[in-house]
C-alpha positions as CSV (number, residue, x, y, z in Angstrom):
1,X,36.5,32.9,15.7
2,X,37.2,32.7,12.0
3,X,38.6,36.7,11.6
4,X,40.5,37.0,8.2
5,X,40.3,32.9,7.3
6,X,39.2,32.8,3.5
7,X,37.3,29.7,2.4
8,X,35.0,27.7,0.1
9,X,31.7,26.3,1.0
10,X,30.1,24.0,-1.5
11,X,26.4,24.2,-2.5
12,X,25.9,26.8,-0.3
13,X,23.0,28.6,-2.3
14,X,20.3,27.1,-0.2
15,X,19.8,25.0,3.5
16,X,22.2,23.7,5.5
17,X,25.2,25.4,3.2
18,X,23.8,29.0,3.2
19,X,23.7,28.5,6.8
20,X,27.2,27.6,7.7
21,X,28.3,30.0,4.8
22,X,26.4,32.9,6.8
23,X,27.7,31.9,10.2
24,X,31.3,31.9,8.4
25,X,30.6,35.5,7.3
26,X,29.9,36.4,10.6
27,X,32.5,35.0,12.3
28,X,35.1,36.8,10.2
29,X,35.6,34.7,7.2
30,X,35.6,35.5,3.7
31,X,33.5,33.2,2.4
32,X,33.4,31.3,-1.8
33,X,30.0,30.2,-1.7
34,X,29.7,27.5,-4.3
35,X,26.3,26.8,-5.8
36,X,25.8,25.6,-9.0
37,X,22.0,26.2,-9.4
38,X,20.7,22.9,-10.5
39,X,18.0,20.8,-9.3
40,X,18.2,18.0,-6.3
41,X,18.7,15.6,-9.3
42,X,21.5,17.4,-10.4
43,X,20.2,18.5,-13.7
44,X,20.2,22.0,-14.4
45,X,17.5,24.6,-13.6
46,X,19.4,28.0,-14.4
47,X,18.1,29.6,-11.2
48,X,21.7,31.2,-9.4
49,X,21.1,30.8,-5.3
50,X,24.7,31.9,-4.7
51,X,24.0,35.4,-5.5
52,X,21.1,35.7,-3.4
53,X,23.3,34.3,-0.1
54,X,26.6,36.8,-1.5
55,X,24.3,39.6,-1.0
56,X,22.5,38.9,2.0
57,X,26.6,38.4,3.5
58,X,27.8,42.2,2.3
59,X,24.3,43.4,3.5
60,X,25.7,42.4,6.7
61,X,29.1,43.6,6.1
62,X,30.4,40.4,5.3
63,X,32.8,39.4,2.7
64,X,31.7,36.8,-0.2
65,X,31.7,36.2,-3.9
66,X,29.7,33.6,-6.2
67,X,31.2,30.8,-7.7
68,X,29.2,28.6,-10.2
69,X,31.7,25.7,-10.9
70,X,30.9,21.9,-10.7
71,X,32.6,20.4,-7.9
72,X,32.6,17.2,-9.9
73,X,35.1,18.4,-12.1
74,X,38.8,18.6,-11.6
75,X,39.2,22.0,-13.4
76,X,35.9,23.9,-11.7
77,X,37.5,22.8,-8.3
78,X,40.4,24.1,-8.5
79,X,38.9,27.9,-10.3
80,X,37.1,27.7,-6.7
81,X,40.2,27.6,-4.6
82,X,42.0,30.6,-7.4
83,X,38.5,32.4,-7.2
84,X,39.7,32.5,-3.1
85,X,43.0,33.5,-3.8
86,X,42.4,36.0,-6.5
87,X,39.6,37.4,-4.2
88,X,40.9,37.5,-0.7
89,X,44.5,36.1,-1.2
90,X,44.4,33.2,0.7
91,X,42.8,30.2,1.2
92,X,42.1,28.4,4.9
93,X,39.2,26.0,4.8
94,X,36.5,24.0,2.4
95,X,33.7,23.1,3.6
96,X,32.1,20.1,1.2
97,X,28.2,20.4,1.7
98,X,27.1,20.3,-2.0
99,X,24.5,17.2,-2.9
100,X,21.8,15.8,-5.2
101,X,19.9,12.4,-4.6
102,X,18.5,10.2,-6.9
103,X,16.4,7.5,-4.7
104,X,15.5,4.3,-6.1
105,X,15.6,0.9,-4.4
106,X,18.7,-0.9,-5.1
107,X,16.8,-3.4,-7.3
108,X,15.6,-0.7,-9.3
109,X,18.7,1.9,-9.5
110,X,20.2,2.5,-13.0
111,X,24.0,3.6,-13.6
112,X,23.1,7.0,-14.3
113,X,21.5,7.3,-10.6
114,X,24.4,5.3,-9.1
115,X,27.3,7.4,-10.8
116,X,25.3,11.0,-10.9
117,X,25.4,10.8,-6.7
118,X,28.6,9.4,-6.6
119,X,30.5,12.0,-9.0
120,X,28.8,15.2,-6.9
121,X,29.2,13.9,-3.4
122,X,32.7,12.2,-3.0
123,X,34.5,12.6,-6.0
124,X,33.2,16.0,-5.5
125,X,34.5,16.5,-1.7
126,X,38.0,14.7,-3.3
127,X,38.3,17.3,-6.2
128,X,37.5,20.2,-4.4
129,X,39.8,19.2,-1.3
130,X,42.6,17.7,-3.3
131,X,42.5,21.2,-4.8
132,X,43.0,23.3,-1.8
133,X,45.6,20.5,-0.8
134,X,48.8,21.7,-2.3
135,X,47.7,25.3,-1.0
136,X,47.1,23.9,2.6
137,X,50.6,22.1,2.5
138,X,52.5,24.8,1.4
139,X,51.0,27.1,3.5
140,X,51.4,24.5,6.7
141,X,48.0,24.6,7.6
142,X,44.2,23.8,6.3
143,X,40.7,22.5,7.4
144,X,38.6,20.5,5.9
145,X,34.8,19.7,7.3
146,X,32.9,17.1,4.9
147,X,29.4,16.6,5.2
148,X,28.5,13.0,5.4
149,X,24.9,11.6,6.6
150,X,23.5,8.7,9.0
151,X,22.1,7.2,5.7
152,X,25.5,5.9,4.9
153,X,26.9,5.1,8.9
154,X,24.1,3.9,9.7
155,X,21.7,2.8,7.1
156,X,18.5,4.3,5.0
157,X,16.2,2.4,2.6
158,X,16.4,3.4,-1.3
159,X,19.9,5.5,-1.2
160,X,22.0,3.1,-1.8
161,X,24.1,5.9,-4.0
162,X,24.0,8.2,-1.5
163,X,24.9,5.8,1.4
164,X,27.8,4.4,-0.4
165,X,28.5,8.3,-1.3
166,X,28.4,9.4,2.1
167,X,30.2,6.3,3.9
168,X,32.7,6.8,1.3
169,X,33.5,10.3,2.4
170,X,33.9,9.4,6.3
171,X,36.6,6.9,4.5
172,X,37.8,10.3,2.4
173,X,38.1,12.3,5.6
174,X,39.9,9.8,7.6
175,X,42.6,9.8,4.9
176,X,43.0,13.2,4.4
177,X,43.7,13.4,8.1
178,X,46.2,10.5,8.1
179,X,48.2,12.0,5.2
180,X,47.9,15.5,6.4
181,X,48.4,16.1,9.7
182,X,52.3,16.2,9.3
183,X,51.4,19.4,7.6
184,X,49.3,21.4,9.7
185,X,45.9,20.3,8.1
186,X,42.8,18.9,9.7
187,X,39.7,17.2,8.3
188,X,36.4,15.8,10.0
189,X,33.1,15.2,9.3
190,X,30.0,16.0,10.5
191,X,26.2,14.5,9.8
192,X,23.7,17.2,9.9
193,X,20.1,16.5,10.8
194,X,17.9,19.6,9.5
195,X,14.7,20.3,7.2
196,X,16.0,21.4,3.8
197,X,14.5,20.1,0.1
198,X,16.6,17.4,-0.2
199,X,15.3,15.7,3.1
200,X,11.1,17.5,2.2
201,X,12.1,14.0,-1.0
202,X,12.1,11.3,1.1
203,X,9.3,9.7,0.7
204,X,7.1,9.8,3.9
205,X,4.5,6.9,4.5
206,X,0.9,7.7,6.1
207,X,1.6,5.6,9.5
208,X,1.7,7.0,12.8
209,X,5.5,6.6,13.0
210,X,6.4,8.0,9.4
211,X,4.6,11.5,10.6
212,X,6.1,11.0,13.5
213,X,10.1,10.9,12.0
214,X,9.0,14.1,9.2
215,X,7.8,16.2,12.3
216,X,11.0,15.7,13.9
217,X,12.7,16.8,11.3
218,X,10.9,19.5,10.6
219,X,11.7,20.9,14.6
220,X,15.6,21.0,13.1
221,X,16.6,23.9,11.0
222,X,19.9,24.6,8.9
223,X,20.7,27.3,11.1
224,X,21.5,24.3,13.7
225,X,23.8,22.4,11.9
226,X,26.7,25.6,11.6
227,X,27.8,26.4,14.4
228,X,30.0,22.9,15.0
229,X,31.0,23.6,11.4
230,X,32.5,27.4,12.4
231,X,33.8,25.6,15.1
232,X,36.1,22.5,13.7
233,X,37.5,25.1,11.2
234,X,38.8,27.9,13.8
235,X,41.9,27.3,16.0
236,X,39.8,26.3,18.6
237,X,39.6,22.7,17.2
238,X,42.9,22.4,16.7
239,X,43.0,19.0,18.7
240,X,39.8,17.7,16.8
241,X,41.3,15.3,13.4
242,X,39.4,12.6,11.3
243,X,36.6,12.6,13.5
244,X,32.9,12.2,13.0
245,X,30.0,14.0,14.6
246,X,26.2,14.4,14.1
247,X,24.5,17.7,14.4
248,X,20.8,17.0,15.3
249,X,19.0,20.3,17.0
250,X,20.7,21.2,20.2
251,X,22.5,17.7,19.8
252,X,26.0,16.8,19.0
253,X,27.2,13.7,18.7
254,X,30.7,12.1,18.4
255,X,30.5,8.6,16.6
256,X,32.4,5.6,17.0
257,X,34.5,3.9,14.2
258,X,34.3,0.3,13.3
259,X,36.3,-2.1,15.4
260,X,36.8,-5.5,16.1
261,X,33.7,-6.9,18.3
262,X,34.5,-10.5,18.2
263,X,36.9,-12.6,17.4
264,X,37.7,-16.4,16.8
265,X,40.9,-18.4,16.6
266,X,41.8,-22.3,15.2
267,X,45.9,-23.3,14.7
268,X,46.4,-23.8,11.1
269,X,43.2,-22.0,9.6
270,X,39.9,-22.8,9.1
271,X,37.9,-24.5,7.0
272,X,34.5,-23.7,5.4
273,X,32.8,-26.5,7.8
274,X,34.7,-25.8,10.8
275,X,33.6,-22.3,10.5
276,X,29.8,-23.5,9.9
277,X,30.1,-25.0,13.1
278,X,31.7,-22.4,15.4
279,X,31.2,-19.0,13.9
280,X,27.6,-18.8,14.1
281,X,27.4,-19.6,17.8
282,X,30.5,-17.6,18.6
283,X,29.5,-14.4,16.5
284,X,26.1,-14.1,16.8
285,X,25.3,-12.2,19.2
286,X,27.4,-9.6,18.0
287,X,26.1,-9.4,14.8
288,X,25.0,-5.7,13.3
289,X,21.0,-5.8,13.1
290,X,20.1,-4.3,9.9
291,X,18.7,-0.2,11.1
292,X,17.9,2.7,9.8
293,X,18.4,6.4,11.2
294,X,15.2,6.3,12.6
295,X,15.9,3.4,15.0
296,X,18.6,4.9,16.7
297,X,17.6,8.5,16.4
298,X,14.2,8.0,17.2
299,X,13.7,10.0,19.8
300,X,12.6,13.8,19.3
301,X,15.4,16.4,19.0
302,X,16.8,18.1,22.2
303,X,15.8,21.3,22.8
């Protein structure tokens, strides 16, 4: 499906970004895979994953190269898309996988926490995209798959970082299809659900329904999440623009955006006691209960 496409997939020494950069490889693509060894904090831990995946793709007879830039920086981003041109002389997709996570209740989270998991995960997926954008719209074509997560559409205790992060990059993704589709370029996002290190952190109680949500989990592999990947960046999802699905297992799911539910009218305005009085009776039934992945997900992955 992807025969001769050249692209860059982000933190893809490990889990679900090996994965997807494997599939890539197989599917025909010349793959960057972008890793740059440090720890699910962020800090660094000099081990070099990227290598490892590089040659277990020309083992296959694959095409791929190492890349060990920051995706937080401006500069590193853009030696990613010239490491694709200088290597296969071209550039066709990014893929935006790469993550840390620093969870702390809100109450507790310090600005180093808050701005560490903001600067990998979306100014990361801006810098690396905005740097295959000029290549994309000279070129009159491009896609772009950002991974987001249910933690930020739907809700997760103690990530406030990483929800903001990921809601921010649905946001991200939307844009880049609005401004981009006049050129031939396509972005979407997709949630994966899959047992990697970064979801072996989140803290797991002893209850029945804790075990209950780690051993579902644990049924979902990496391997699951890439083939909807491989498929929003070849031709045949050339329909599919600013969307958002979740990969869970066999599962894929297309999620709605936020819309008006309800809403109320008074000629010339309101006032703070007028809405006291009819809002809450109007509205209330359509309020959002506060959820977390679990509650809507809660139900063991399809096989």
């Amino acid at each position: 499906m992807l025969k001769d496409q050249v692209g860059v997939v982000t933190g893809a020494g490990r889990g679900i970004g090996a994965a997807i950069a494997q599939l890539l490889a197989e599917k025909g693509a010349s793959v960057v895979v972008n890793d740059l060894g440090s720890s699910l904090d962020g800090s660094a831990s000099g081990e070099r994953p990227a290598d490892e995946v590089v040659r277990g793709i020309i083992a296959q007879g694959g095409r791929a190269v190492a890349n060990f830039d920051s995706v937080s920086s401006w500069d590193g981003a853009h030696a990613m898309v010239a490491q694709a041109l200088n290597a296969f002389g071209r550039i066709d997709f990014v893929v935006n996988n790469a993550g840390i996570v620093r969870d702390v209740m809100f109450h507790k989270m310090s600005e180093q926490d808050w701005d560490a998991v903001i600067d990998v995960h979306l100014k990361g997926a801006f810098c690396v995209c905005r740097a295959a954008a000029e290549r994309f719209r000279a070129q009159g074509r491009g896609a772009v798959v950002n991974m987001t997560s249910t933690s930020g559409i739907i809700g997760s205790l103690g990530q406030a970082n990483y929800a903001a992060a990921k809601l921010g990059i649905v946001a991200l993704t939307r844009a880049i299809a609005l401004d981009m589709k006049r050129f031939g370029v396509r972005a979407n996002a997709v949630a994966p659900f899959a047992w990697t290190r970064m979801t072996a952190t989140i803290p797991a109680g002893e209850d029945a329904a804790s075990k209950a949500r780690v051993a579902r989990l644990k049924q979902m592999t990496p391997e699951q999440v890439a083939p909807l990947v491989a498929f929003l960046l070849s031709d045949a999802a050339a329909d599919v623009n600013g969307q958002v699905f979740v990969a869970r297992g066999a599962e894929v799911s297309l999620f709605s955006l936020p819309a008006p539910t309800r809403s109320i009218h008074q000629a010339g305005g309101w006032t703070p006691e007028a809405l006291a009085e009819v809002l809450p009776a109007a509205m209330r039934g359509q309020f959002e209960a506060l959820r977390v992945t679990g509650d809507v997900y809660g139900y063991p992955p399809l096989p």
